[in-house]
C-alpha positions in Angstrom: -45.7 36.5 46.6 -44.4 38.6 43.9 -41.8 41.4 43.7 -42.2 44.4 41.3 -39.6 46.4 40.4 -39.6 49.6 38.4 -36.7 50.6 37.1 -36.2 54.2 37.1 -32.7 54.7 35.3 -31.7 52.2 32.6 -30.0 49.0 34.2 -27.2 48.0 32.6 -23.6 46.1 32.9 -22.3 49.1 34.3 -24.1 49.8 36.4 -25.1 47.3 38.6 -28.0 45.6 36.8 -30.3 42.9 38.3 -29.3 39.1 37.8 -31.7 36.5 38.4 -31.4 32.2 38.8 -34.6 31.2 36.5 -36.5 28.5 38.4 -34.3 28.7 41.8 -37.6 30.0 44.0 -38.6 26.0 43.6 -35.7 24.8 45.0 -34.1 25.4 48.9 -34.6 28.4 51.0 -31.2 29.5 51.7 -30.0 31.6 54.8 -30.1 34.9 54.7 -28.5 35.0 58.3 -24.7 36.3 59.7 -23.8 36.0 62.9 -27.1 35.3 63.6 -28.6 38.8 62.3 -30.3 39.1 58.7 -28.4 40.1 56.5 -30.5 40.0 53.0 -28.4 38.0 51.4 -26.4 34.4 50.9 -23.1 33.6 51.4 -22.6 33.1 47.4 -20.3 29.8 48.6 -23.7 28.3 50.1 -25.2 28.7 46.1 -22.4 26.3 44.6 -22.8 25.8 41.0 -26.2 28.1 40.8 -24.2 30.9 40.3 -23.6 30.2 36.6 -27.0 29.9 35.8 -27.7 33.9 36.8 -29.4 35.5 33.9 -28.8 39.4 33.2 -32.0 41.4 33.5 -31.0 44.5 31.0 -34.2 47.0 31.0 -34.5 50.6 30.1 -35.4 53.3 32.4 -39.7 52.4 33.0 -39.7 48.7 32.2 -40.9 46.9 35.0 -39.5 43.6 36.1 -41.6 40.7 37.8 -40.1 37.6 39.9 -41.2 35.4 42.9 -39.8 36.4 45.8 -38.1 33.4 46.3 -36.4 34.3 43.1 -32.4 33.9 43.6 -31.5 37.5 42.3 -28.8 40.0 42.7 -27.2 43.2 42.0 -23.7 43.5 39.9 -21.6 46.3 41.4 -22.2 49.8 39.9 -19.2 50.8 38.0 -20.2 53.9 37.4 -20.1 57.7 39.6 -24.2 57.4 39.3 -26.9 55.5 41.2 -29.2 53.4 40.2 -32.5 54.0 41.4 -35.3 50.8 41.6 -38.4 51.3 43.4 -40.0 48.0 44.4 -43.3 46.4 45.4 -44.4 43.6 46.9 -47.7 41.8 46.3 -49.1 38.5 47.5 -52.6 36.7 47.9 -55.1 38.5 50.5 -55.3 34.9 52.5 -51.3 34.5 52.4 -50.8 36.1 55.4 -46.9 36.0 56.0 -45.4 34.4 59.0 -42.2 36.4 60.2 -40.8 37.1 63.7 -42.8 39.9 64.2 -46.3 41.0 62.7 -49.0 42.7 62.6 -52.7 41.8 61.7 -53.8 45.1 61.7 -51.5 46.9 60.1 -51.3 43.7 57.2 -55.2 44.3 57.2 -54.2 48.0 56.2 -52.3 47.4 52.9 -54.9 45.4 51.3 -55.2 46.5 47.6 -58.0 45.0 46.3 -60.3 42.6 48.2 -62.0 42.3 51.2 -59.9 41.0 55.0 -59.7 37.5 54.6 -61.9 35.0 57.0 -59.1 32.3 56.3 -56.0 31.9 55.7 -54.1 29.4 53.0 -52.3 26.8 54.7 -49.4 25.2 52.5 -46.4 23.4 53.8 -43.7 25.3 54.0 -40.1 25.3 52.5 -38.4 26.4 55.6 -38.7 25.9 59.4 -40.1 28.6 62.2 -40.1 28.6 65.8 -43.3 27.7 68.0 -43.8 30.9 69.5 -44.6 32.9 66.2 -47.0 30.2 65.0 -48.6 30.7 68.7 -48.7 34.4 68.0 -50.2 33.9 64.9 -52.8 32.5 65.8 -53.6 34.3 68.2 -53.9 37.1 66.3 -56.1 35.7 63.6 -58.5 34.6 66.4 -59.1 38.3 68.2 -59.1 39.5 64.5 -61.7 36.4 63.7 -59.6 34.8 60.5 -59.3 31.4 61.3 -57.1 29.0 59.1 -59.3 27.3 56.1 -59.9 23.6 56.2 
């Protein structure tokens, strides 16, 4: 999966440009969890010495900017009295159905691009641990909406 972001006002030092950890989507999923609630981001003690490897992403207002999701990244805090406006996409194979608490064939079906709905899903081990119940749900959606995992 792949994030897109646009950047609609230059991103600078001041204000609050977009860091990145080249290479960290290979390594461990970290929690993104406080109190038991997401939270959307890590506990920067939990990232030890990956910190100083955070490269600054400097772009001018219209540059795009293109990282796996798994990508360690960051904002720097906005020094300035202006926002800083990024619009950002998400984009991932048809067949990589995502497995979160809650979803939705349907409406996943809905937001297909390009392609046609999948009649299997990709199956690759994963990097981090989910409960029984939403792999039940799963698939039990994919069988009423007749997308069966591939073999």
């Amino acid at each position: 999966m792949l994030a897109v972001g646009v950047m609609i006002e230059d991103c600078t030092h001041e204000n609050g440009l977009m860091m990145v950890i080249p290479k960290s989507d290979r390594g461990p999923v970290f929690n993104h969890h406080e109190n038991g609630m997401f939270a959307g981001g890590i506990c920067t003690k939990a990232l030890g010495g990956l910190v100083d490897m955070a490269v600054d992403c400097i772009a001018l207002a219209g540059y795009i900017s293109i990282h796996h999701v798994r990508t360690l990244h960051a904002s720097k805090n906005n020094l300035t009295d202006s926002i800083r406006p990024l619009l950002l996409f998400s984009h991932m194979a048809v067949d990589a159905f995502p497995v979160f608490e809650r979803h939705d064939i349907e409406e996943f079906n809905s937001r297909i691009i390009r392609a046609r709905q999948p009649c299997s899903v990709a199956w690759k081990s994963c990097p981090f641990g989910f409960r029984s119940r939403v792999l039940k749900e799963l698939i039990q959606s994919m069988m009423t909406s007749r997308i069966h995992p591939a073999t």
